[in-house]
Residue frames as qw, qx, qy, qz and C-alpha x, y, z in Angstrom:
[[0.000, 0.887, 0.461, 0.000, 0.00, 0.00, 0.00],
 [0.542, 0.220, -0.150, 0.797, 1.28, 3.17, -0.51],
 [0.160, -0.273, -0.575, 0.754, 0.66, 6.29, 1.49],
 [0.202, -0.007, -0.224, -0.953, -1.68, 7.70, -0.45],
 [0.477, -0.232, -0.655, -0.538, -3.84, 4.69, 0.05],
 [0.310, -0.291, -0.726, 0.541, -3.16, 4.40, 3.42],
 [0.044, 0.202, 0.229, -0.951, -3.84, 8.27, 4.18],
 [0.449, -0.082, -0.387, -0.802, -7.35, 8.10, 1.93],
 [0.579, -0.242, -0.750, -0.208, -8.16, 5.28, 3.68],
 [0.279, -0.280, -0.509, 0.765, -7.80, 7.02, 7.37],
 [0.207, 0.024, 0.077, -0.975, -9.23, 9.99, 6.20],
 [0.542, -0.224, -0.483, -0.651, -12.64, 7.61, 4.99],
 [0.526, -0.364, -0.757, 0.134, -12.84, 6.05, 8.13],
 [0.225, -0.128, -0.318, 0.912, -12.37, 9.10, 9.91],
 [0.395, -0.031, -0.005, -0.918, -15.35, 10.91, 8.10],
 [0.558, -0.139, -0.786, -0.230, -17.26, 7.69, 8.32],
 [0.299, -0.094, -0.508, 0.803, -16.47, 7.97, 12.04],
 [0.001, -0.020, -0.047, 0.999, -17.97, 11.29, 11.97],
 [0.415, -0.136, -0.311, -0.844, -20.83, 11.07, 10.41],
 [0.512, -0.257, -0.783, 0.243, -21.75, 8.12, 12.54],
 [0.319, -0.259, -0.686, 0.601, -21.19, 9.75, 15.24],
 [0.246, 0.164, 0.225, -0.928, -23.42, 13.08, 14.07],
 [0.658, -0.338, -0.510, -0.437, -26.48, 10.63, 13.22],
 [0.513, -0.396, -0.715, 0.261, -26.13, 9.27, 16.74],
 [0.107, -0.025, -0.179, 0.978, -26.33, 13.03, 17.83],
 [0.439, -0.050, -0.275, -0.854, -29.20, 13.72, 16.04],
 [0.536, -0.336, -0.666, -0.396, -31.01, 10.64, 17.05],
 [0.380, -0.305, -0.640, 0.594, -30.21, 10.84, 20.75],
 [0.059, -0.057, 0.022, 0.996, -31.42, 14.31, 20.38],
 [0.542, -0.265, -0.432, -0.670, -34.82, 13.77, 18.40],
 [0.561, -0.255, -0.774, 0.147, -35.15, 11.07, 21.02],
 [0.223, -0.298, -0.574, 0.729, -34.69, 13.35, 24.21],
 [0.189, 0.003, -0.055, -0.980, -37.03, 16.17, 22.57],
 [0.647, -0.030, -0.671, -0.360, -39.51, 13.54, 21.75],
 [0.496, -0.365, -0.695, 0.371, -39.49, 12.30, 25.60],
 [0.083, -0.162, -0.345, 0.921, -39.52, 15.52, 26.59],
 [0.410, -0.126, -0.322, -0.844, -42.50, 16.92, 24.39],
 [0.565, -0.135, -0.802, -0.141, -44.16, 13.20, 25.93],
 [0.371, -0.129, -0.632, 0.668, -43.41, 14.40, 29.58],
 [0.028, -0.148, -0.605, 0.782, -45.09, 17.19, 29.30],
 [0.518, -0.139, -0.512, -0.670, -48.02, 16.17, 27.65],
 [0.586, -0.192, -0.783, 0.084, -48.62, 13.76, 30.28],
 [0.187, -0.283, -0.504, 0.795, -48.26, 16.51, 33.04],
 [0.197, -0.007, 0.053, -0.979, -50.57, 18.83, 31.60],
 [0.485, -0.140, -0.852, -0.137, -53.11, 15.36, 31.55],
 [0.355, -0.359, -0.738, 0.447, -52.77, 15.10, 34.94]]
C-alpha cells in the first residue's frame, strides 16, 4: 500500500467515524425532545 492509500483510507474512516457519530447526535437528540415533548403532555393530563 502506498501512502496515499493508506492516508485516503484514514481519512474515509475518519469521516465515516464522523458522520456516525453526528447521526447518533441527532437521534439521541430527536429522542430526548420527543421524551420531553411526551413528559409534558402527560403533566398537563394530569
Amino acid at each position: 500500500m502506498s501512502t496515499y492509500e493508506t492516508n485516503s483510507a484514514s481519512v474515509w474512516a475518519a469521516s465515516t467515524a464522523w458522520s456516525t457519530a453526528l447521526v447518533l447526535n441527532a437521534t439521541s437528540a430527536a429522542a430526548s425532545i420527543l421524551l420531553a415533548r411526551a413528559s409534558i403532555v402527560t403533566c398537563r393530563r394530569r
